[in-house]
N, C-alpha and C positions, 0 to 999 in steps of 0.2 A: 931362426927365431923370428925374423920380421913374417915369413909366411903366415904363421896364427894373426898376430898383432894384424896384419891388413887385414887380414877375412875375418876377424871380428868387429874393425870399423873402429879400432881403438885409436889408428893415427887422425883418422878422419874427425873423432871426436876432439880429438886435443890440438888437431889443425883450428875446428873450428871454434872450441874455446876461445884457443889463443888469439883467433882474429876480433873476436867479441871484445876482449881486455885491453890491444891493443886500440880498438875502433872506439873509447871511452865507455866501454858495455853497452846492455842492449838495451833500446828505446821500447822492445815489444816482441811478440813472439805470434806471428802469422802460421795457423795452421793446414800445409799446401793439402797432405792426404793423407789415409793410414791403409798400410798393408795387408795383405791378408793373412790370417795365422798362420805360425808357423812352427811344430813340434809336438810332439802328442802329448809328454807327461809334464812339461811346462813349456806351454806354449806361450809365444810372445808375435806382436805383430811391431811393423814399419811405421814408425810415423815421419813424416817429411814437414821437414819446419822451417821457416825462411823467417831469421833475424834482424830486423831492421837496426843499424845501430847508431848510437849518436852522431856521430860524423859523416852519417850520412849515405855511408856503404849499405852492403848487406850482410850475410853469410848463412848457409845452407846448412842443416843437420840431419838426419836421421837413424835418432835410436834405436833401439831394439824393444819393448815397452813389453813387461810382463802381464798379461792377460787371465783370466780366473780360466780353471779347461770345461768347464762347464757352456763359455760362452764361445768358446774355442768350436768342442764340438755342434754346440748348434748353428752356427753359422756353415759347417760342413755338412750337416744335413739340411738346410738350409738349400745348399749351393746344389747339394745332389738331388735334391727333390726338384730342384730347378730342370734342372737336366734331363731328369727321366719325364717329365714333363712336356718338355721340349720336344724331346725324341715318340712322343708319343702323338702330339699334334701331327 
């Protein structure tokens, strides 16, 4: 049962709640970078978030963020027009 629960990023999330609450929550929410999509018929990308929190620590997140697949695929034909592009220079 922990198998799914870690490869879905569930304890990672509630790790880092729980540091949030204990650190008197968060002072702000720094946005490090976002992923590249990932899954055809709902696609979601990365986003990495760095928490600044009252007392002065930090903590680190990143969700999984559901994305419209419209936007999904164009950034993959996007990336492959890059490509043949490239290979063609």
């Amino acid at each position: 049962m922990l198998g799914p629960i870690g490869r879905l990023g569930i304890r990672n999330s509630v790790r880092a709640t729980r540091d949030m609450v204990r650190g008197g929550g968060p002072a702000g929410i720094r946005l490090l970078g976002v992923g590249p999509p990932e899954g055809i018929l709902a696609p979601t990308c990365e986003l990495d978030l760095e928490i600044p929190l009252r007392n002065g620590g930090t903590t680190r997140l990143s969700p999984g963020v559901p994305i419209p697949p419209p936007a999904a695929w164009a950034y993959r034909a996007g990336k492959a027009g890059l490509a043949i592009r490239e290979r063609l220079r």
